[in-house]
C-alpha positions in Angstrom: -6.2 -1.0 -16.4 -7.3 1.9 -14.7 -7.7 2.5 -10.3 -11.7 3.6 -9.3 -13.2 3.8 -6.0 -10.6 5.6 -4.2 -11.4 5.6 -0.3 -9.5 7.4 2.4 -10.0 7.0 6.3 -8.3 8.8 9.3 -7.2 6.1 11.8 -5.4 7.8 13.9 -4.2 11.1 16.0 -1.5 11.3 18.3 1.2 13.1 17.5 0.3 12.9 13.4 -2.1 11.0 11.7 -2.3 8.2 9.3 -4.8 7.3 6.5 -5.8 4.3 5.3 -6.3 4.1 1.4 -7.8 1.1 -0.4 -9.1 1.3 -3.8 -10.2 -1.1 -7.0 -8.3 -1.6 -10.1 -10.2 -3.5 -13.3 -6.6 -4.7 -14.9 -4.3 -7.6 -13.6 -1.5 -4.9 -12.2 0.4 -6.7 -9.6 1.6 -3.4 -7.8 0.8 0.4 -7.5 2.0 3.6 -6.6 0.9 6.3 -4.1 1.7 10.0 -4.7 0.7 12.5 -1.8 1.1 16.1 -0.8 -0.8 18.6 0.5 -1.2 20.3 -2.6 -4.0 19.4 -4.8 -1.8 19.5 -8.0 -0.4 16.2 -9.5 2.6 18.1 -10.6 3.4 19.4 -7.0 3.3 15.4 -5.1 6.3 14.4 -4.8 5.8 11.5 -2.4 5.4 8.0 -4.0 5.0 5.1 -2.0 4.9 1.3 -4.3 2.9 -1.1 -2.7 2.2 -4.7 -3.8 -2.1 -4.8 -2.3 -5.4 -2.7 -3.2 -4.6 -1.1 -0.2 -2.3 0.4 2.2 -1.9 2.8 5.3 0.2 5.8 5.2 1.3 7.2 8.8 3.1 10.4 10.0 1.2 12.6 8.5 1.0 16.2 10.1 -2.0 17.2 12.2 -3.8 20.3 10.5 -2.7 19.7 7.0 -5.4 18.6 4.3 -3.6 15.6 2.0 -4.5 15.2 -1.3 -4.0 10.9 -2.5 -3.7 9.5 -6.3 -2.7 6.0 -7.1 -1.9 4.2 -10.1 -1.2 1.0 -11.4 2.0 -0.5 -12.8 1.3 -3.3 -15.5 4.9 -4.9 -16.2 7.9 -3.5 -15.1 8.0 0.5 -15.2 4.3 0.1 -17.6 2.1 2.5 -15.8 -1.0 4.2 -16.5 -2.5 7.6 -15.7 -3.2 8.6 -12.0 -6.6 7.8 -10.2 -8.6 10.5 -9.0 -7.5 12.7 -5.8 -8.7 12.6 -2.9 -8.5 14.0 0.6 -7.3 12.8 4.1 -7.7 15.7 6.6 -6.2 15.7 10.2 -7.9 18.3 12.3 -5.9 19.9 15.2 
């Protein structure tokens, strides 16, 4: 299974902002993983978030910074593929 179709939205800005991330996946995975930084390298993210739907929101991010997302499935237990593409969540001052 792989993760396509990556989609990121600003939803809000008060004193941060949140994204919301949804996304498709062509396998049976039952959960996925979220890695985020605001660097663009997959090596550098050190943030992983599981989640158990095809989407998810992801709050208190800081105001300013460009966020780069990648998601991946997890088949069975700790069975996981290779990261979906990147993409970017901005939150202008």
């Amino acid at each position: 299974p792989n993760v396509s179709d990556i989609t990121a939205q600003v939803i809000e800005k008060n004193n941060g902002f949140a994204v919301a991330l949804s996304w498709a996946e062509n396998g049976g995975a039952e959960e996925w993983q979220i890695k985020y930084n605001i660097e663009s390298s997959l090596e550098n993210s050190s943030i992983i978030v599981c989640t158990h739907a095809i989407a998810d929101t992801l709050g208190g991010l800081s105001l300013g910074n460009t966020y780069y997302f990648y998601v991946r499935p997890i088949c069975t237990g700790e069975d996981t593929v290779g990261w979906g593409q990147a993409i970017l969540g901005r939150g202008d001052n």
